[in-house]
C-alpha positions in Angstrom: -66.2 179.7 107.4 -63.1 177.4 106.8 -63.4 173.2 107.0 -59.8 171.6 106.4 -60.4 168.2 106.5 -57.3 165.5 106.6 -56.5 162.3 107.7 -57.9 159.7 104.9 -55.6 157.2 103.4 -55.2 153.7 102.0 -56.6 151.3 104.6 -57.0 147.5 104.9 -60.3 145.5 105.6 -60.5 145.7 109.3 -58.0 148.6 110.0 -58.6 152.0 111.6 -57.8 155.6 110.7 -58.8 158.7 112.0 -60.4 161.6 110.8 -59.8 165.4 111.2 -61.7 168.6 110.5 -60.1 172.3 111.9 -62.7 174.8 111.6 -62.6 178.2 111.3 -64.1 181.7 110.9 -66.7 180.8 113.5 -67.5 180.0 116.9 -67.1 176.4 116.7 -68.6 175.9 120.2 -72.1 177.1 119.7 -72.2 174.9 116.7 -73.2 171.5 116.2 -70.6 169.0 113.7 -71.1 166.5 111.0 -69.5 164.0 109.0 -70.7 162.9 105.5 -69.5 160.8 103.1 -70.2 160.0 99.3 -68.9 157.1 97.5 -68.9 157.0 93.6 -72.2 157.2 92.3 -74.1 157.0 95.4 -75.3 160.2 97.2 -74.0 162.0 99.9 -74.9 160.6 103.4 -74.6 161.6 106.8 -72.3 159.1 108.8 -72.3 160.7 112.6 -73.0 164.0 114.3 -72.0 165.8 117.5 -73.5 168.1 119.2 -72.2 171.5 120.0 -71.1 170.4 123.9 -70.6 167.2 122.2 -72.8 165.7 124.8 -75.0 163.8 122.6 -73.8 161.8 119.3 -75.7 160.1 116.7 -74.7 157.6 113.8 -76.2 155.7 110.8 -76.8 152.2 111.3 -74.0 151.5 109.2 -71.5 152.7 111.2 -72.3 152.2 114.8 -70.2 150.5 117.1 -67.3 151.1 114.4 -66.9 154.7 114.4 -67.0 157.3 116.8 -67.0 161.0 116.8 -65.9 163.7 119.2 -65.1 167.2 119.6 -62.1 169.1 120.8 -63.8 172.8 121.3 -60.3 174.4 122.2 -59.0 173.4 119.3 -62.2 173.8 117.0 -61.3 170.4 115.5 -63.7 167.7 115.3 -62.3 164.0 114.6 -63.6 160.7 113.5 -62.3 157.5 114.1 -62.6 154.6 112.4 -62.4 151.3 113.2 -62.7 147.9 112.1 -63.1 149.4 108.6 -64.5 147.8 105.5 -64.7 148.0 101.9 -68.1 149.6 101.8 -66.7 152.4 103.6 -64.8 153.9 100.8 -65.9 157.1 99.9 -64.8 160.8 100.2 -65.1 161.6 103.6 -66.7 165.2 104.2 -66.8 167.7 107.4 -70.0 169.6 107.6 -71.1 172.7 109.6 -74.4 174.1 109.3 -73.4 177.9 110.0 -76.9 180.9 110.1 -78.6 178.4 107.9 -76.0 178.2 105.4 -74.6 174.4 105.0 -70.3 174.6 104.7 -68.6 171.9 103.4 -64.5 170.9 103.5 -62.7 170.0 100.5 -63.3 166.2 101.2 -60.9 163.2 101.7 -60.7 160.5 100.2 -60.9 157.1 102.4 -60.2 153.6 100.7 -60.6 150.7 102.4 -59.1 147.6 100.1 -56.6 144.9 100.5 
């Protein structure tokens, strides 16, 4: 199981970027997405969620109405977008896959939100 996650940056207050994760080495259909994120020193937490038919979606609290996650199961990419964007939302921005019971993880990216 591969995650490749890209698409972080440099972002100012209210701005918008969009996230990316390719997956591979699986069938990404059958399985549902995540994305976490961890800022420094706080732990890891889970920002939204997709469902394998990406008929159903959930989010933290601290995200909803800003950011919005969907699935493209042709292309086994999951994405994130982000909008309206602010400081607190800097962290490292991680694609999860929860895979026969085993949690996979992509390398991370890094997603700063400052002026």
């Amino acid at each position: 199981v591969q995650l490749v996650e890209s698409g972080g940056g440099l972002v100012q207050p209210g701005g918008s970027l969009r996230l990316s994760c390719t997956a591979s080495g699986f069938t990404f259909r059958r399985y549902a997405m995540s994305w976490y994120r961890q800022a420094p020193g706080k732990e890891r937490e889970l920002v939204a969620a997709i469902a394998s038919a990406g008929g159903r979606t959930d989010y933290a609290d601290s995200v909803k109405g800003r950011f919005t996650i969907s699935r493209d199961n042709a292309q086994n990419t999951v994405y994130l977008q982000m909008d309206s964007l602010k400081p607190e939302d800097t962290a490292v921005y991680y694609c999860n896959a929860d895979v026969y019971s085993v949690r996979y993880w992509g390398q991370g990216t890094q997603v700063t939100v400052s002026s």
